[in-house]
mmCIF file of the N, C-alpha and C atoms, coordinates in Angstrom:
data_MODEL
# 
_entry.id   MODEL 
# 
loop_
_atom_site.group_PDB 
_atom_site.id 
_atom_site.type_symbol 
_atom_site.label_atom_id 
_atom_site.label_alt_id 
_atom_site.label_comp_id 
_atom_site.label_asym_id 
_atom_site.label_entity_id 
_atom_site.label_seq_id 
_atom_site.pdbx_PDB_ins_code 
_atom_site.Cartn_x 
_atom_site.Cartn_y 
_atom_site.Cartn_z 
_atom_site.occupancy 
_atom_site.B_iso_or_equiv 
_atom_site.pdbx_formal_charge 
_atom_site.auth_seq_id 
_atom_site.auth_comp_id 
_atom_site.auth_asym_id 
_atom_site.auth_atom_id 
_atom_site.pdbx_PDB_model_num 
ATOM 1   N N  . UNK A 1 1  ? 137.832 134.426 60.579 1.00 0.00 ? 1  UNK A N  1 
ATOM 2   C CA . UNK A 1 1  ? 139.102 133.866 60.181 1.00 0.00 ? 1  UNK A CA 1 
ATOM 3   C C  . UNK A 1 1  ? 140.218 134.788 60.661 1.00 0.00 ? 1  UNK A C  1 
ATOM 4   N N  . UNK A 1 2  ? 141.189 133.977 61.214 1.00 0.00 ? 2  UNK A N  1 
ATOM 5   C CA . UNK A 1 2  ? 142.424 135.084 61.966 1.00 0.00 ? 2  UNK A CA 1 
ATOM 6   C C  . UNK A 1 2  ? 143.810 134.279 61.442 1.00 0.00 ? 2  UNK A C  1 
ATOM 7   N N  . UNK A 1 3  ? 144.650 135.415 61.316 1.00 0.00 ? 3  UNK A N  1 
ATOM 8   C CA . UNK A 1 3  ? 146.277 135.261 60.792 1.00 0.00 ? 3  UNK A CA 1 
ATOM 9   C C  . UNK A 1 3  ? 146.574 134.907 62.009 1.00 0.00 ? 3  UNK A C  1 
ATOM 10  N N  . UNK A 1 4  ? 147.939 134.139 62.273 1.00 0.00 ? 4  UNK A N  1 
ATOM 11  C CA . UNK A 1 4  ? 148.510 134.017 63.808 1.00 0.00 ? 4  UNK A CA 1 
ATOM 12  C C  . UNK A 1 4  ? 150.248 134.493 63.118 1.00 0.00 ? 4  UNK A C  1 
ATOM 13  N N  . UNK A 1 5  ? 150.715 135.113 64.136 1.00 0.00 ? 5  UNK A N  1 
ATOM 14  C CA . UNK A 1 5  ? 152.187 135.400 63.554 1.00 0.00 ? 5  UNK A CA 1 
ATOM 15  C C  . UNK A 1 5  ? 152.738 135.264 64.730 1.00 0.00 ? 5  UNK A C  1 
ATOM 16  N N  . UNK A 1 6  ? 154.093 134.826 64.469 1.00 0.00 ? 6  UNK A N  1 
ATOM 17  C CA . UNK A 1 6  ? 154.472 134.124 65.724 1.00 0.00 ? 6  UNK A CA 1 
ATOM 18  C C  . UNK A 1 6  ? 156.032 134.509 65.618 1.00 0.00 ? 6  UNK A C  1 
ATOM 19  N N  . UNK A 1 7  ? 156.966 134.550 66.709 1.00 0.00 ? 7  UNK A N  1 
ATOM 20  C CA . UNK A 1 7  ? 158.323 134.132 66.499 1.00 0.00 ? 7  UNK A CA 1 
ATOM 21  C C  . UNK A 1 7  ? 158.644 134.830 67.785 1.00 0.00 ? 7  UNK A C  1 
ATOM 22  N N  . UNK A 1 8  ? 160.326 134.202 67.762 1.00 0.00 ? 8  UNK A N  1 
ATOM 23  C CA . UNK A 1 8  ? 161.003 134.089 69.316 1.00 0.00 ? 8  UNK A CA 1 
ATOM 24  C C  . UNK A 1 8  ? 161.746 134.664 70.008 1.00 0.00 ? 8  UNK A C  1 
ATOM 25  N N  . UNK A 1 9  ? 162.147 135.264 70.697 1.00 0.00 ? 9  UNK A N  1 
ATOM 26  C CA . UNK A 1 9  ? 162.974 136.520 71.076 1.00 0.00 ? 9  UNK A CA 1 
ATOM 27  C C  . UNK A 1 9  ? 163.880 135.541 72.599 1.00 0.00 ? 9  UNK A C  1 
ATOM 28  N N  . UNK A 1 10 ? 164.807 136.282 73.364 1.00 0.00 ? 10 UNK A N  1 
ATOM 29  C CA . UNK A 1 10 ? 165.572 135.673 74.315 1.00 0.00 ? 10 UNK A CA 1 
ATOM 30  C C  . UNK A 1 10 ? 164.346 135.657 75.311 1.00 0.00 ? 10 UNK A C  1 
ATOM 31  N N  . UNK A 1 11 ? 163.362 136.174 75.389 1.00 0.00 ? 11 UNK A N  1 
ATOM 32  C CA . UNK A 1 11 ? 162.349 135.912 76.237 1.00 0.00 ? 11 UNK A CA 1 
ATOM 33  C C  . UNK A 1 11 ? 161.766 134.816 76.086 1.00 0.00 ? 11 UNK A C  1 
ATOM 34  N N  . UNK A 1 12 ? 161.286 134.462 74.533 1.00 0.00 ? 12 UNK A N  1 
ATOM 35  C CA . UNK A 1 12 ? 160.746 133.350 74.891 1.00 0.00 ? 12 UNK A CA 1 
ATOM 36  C C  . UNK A 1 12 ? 159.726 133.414 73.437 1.00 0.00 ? 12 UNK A C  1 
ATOM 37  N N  . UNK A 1 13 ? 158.723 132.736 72.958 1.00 0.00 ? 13 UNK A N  1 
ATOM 38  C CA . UNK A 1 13 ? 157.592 132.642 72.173 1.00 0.00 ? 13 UNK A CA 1 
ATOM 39  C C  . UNK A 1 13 ? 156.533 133.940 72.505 1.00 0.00 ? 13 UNK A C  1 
ATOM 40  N N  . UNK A 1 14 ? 156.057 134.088 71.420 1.00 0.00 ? 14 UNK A N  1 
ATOM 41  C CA . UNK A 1 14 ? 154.622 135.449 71.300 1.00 0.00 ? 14 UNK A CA 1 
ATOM 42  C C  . UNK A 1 14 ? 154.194 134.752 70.143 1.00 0.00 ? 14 UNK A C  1 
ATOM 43  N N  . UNK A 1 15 ? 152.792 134.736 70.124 1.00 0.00 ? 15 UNK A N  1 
ATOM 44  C CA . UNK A 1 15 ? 151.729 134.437 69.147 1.00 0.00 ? 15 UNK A CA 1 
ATOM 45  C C  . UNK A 1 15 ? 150.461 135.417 69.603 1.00 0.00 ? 15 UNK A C  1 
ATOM 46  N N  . UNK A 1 16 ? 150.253 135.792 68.531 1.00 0.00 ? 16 UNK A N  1 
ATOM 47  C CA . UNK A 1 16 ? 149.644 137.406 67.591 1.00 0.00 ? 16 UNK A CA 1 
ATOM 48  C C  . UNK A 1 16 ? 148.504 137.448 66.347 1.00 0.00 ? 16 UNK A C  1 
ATOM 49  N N  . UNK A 1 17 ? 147.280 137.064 67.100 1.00 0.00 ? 17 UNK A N  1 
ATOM 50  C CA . UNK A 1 17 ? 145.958 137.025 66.717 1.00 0.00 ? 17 UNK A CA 1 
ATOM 51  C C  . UNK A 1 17 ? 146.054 138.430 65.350 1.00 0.00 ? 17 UNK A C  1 
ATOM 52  N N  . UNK A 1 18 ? 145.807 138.392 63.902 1.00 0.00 ? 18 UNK A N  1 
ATOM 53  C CA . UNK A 1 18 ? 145.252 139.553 63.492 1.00 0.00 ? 18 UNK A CA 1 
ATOM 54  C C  . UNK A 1 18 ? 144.683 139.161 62.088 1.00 0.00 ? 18 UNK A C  1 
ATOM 55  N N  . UNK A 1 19 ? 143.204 139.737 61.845 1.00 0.00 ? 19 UNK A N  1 
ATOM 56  C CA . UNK A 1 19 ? 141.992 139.640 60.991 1.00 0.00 ? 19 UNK A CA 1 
ATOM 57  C C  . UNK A 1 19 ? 142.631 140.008 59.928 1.00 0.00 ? 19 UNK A C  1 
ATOM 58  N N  . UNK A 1 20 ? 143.511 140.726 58.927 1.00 0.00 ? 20 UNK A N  1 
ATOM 59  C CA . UNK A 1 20 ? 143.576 140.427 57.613 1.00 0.00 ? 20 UNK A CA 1 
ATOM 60  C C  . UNK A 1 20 ? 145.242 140.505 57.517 1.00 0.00 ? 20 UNK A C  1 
ATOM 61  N N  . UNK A 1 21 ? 145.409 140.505 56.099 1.00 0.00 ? 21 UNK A N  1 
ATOM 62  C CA . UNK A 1 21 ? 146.636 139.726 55.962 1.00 0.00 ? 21 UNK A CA 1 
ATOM 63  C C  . UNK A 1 21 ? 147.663 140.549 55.716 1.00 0.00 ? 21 UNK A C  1 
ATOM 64  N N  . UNK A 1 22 ? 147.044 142.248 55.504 1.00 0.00 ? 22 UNK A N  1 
ATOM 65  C CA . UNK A 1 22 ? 148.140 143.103 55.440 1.00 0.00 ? 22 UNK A CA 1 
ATOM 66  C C  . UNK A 1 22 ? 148.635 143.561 57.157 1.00 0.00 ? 22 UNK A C  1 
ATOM 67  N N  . UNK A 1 23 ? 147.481 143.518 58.094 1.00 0.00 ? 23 UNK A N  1 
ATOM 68  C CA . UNK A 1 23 ? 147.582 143.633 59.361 1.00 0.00 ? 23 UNK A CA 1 
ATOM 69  C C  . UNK A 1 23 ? 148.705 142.498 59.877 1.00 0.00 ? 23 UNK A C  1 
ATOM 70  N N  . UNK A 1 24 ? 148.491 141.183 59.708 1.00 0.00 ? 24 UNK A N  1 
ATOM 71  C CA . UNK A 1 24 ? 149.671 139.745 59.333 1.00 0.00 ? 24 UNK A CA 1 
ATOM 72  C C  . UNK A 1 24 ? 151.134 140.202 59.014 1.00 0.00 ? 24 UNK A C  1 
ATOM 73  N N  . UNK A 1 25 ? 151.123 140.462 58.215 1.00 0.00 ? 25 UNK A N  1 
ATOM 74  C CA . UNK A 1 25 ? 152.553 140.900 57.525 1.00 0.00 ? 25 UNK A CA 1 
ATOM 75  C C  . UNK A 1 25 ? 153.245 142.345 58.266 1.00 0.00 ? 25 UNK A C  1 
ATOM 76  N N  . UNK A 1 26 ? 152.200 143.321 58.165 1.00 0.00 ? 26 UNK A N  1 
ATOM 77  C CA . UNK A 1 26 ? 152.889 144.234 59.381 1.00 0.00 ? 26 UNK A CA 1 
ATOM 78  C C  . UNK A 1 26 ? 153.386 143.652 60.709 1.00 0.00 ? 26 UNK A C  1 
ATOM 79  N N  . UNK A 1 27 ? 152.439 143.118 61.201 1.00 0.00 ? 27 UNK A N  1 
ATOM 80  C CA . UNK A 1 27 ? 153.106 143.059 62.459 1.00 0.00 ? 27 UNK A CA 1 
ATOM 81  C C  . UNK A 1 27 ? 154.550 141.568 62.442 1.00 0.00 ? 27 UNK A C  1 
ATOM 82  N N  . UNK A 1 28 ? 154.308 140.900 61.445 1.00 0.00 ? 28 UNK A N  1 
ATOM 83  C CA . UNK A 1 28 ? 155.596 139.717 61.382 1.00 0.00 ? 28 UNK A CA 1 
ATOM 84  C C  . UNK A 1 28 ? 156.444 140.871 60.958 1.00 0.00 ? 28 UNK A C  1 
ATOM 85  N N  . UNK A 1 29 ? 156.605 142.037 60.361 1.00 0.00 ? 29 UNK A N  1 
ATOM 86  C CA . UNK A 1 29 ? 157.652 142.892 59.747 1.00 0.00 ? 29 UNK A CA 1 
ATOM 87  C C  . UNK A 1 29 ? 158.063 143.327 60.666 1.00 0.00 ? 29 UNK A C  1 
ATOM 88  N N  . UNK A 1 30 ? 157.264 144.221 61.815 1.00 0.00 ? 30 UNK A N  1 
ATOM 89  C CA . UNK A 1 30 ? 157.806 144.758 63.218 1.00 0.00 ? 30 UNK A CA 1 
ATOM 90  C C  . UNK A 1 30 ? 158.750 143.506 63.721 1.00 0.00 ? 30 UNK A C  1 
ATOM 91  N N  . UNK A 1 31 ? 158.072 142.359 64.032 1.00 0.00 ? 31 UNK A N  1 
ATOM 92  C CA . UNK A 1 31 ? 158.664 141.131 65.162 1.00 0.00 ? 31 UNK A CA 1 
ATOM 93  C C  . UNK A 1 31 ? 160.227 141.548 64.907 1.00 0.00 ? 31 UNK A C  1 
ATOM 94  N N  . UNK A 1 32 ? 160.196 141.184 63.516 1.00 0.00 ? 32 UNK A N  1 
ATOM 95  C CA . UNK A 1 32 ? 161.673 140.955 62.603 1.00 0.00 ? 32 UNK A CA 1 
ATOM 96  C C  . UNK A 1 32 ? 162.388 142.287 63.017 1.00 0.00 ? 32 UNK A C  1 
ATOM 97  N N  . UNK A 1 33 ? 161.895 143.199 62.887 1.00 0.00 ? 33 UNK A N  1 
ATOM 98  C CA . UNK A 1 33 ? 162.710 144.260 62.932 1.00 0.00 ? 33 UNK A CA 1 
ATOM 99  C C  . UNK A 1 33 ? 163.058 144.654 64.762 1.00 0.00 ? 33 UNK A C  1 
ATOM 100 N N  . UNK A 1 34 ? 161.909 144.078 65.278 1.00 0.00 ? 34 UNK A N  1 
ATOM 101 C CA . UNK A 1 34 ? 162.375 144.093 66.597 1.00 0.00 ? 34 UNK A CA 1 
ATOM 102 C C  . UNK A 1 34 ? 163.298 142.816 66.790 1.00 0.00 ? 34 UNK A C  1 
ATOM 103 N N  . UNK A 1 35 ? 164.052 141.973 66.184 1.00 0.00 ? 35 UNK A N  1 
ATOM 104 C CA . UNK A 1 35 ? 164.955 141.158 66.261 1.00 0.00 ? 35 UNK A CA 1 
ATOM 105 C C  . UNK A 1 35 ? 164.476 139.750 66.725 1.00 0.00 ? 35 UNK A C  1 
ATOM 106 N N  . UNK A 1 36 ? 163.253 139.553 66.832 1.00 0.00 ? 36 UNK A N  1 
ATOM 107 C CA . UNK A 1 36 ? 162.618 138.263 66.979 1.00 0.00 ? 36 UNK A CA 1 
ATOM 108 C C  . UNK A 1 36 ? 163.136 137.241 65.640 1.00 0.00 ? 36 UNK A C  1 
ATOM 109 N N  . UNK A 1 37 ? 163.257 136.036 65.671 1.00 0.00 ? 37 UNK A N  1 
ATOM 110 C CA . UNK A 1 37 ? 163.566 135.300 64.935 1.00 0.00 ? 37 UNK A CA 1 
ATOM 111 C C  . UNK A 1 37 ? 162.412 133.809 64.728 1.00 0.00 ? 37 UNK A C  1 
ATOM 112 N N  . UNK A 1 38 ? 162.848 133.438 63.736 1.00 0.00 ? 38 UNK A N  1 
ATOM 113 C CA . UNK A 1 38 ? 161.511 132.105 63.360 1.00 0.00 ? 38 UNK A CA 1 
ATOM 114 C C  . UNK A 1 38 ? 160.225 132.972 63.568 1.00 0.00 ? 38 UNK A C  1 
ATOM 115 N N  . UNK A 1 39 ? 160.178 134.019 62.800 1.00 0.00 ? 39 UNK A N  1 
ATOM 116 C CA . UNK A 1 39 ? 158.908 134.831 62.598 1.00 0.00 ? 39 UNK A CA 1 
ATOM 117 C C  . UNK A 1 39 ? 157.805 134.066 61.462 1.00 0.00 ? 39 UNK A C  1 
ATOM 118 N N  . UNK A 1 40 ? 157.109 133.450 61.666 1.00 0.00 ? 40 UNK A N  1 
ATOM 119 C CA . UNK A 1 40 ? 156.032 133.435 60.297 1.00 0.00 ? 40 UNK A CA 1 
ATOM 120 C C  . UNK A 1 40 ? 154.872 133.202 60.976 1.00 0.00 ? 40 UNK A C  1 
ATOM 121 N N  . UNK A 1 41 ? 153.698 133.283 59.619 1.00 0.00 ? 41 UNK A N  1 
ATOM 122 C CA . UNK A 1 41 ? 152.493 133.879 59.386 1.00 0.00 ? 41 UNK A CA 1 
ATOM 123 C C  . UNK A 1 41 ? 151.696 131.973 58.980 1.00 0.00 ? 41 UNK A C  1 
ATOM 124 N N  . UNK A 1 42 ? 150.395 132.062 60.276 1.00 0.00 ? 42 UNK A N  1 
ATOM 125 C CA . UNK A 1 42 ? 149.606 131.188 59.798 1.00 0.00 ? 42 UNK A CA 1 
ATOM 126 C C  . UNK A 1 42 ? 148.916 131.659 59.402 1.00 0.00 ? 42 UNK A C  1 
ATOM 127 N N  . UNK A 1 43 ? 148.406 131.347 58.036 1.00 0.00 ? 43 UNK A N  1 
ATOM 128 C CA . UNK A 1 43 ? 147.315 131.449 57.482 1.00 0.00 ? 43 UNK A CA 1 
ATOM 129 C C  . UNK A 1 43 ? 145.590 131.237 58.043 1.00 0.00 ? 43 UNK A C  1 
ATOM 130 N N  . UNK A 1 44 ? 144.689 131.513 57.949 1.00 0.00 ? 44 UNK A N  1 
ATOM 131 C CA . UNK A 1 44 ? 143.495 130.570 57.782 1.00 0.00 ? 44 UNK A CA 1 
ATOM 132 C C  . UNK A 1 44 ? 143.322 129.481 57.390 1.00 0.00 ? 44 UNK A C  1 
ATOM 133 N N  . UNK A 1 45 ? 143.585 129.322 56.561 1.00 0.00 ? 45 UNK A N  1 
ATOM 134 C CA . UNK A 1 45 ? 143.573 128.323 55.821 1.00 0.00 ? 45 UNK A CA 1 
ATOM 135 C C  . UNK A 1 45 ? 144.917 126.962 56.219 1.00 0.00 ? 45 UNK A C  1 
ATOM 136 N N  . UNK A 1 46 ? 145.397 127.165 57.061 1.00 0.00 ? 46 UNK A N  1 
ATOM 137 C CA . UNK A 1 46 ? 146.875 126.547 57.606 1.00 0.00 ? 46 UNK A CA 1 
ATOM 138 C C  . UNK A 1 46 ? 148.184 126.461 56.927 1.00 0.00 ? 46 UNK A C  1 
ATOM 139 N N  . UNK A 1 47 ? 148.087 126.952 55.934 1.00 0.00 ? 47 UNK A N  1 
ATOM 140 C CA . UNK A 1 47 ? 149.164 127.658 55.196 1.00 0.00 ? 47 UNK A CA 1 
ATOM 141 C C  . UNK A 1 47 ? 150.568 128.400 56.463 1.00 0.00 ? 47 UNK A C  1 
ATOM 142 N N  . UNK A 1 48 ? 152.039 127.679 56.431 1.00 0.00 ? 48 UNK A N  1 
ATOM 143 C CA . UNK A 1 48 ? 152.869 128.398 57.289 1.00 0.00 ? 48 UNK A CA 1 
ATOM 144 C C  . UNK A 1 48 ? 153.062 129.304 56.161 1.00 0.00 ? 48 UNK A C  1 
ATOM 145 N N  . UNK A 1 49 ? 153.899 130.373 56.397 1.00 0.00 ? 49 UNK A N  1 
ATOM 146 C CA . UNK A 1 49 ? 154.797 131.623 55.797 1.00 0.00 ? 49 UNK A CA 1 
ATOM 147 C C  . UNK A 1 49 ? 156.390 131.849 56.727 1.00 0.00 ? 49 UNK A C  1 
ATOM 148 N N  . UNK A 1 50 ? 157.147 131.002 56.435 1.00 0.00 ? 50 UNK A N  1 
ATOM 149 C CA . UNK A 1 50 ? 158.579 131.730 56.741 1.00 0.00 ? 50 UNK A CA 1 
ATOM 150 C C  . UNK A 1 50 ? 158.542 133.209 56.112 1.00 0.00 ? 50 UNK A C  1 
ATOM 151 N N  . UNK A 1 51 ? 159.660 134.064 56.814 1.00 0.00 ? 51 UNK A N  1 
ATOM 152 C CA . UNK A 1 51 ? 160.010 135.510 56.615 1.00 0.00 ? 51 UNK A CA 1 
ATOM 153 C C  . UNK A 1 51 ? 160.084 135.921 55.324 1.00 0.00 ? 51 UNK A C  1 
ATOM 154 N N  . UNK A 1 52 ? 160.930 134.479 54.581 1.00 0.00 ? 52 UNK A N  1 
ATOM 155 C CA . UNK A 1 52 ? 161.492 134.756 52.982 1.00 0.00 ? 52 UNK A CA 1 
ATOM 156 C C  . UNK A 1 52 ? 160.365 134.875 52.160 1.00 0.00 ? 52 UNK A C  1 
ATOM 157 N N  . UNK A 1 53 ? 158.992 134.504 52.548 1.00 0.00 ? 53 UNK A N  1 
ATOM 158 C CA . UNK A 1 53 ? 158.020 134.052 52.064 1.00 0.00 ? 53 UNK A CA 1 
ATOM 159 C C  . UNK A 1 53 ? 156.905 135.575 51.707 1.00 0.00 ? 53 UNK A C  1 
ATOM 160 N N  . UNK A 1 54 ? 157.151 136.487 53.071 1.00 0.00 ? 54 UNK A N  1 
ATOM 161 C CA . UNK A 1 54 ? 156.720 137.418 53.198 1.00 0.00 ? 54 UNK A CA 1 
ATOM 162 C C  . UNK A 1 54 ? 156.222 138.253 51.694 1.00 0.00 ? 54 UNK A C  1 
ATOM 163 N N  . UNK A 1 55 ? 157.570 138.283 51.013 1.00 0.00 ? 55 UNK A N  1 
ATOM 164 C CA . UNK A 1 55 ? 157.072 139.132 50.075 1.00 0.00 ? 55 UNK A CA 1 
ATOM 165 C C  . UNK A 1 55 ? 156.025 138.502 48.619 1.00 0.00 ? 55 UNK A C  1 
ATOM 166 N N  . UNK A 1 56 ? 156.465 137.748 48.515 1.00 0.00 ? 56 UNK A N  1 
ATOM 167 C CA . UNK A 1 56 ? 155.167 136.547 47.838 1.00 0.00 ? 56 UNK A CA 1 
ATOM 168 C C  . UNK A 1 56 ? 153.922 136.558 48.520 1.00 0.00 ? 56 UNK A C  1 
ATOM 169 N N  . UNK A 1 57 ? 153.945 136.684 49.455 1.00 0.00 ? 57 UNK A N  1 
ATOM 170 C CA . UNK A 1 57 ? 152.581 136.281 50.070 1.00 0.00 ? 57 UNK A CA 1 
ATOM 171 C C  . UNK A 1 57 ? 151.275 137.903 49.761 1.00 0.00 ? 57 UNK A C  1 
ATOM 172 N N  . UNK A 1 58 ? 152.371 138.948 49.870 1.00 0.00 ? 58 UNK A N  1 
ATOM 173 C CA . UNK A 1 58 ? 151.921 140.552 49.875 1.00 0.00 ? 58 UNK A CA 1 
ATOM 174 C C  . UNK A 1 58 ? 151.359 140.642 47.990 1.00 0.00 ? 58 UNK A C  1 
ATOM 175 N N  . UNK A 1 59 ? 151.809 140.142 47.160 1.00 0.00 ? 59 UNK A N  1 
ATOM 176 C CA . UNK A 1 59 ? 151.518 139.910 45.633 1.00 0.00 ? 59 UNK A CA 1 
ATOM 177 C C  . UNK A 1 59 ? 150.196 139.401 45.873 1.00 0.00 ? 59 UNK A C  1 
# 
């Protein structure tokens, strides 16, 4: 089972294979902080995660 985290920069789309969900959330935290935008987290389960969502999801 794999997280996909995704979002968009002036380049263009990146989608970002990673096995658990604190590994997930780190790297959607980098995207963001590297200024990527429409950052969120698919679940396994197909669950989306917008950014705002982030910290709910870490509980």
């Amino acid at each position: 089972m794999q997280y996909l985290v995704s979002g968009r920069d002036q380049g263009g789309y990146v989608s970002l294979a990673r096995a658990t969900t604190d590994a997930a959330l780190k790297k959607a935290r980098e995207l963001l902080q590297e200024g990527y935008v429409d950052v969120r987290i698919c679940t396994p389960q197909g669950r989306i995660l917008l950014s705002d969502e982030f910290d709910q999801f870490d509980a």
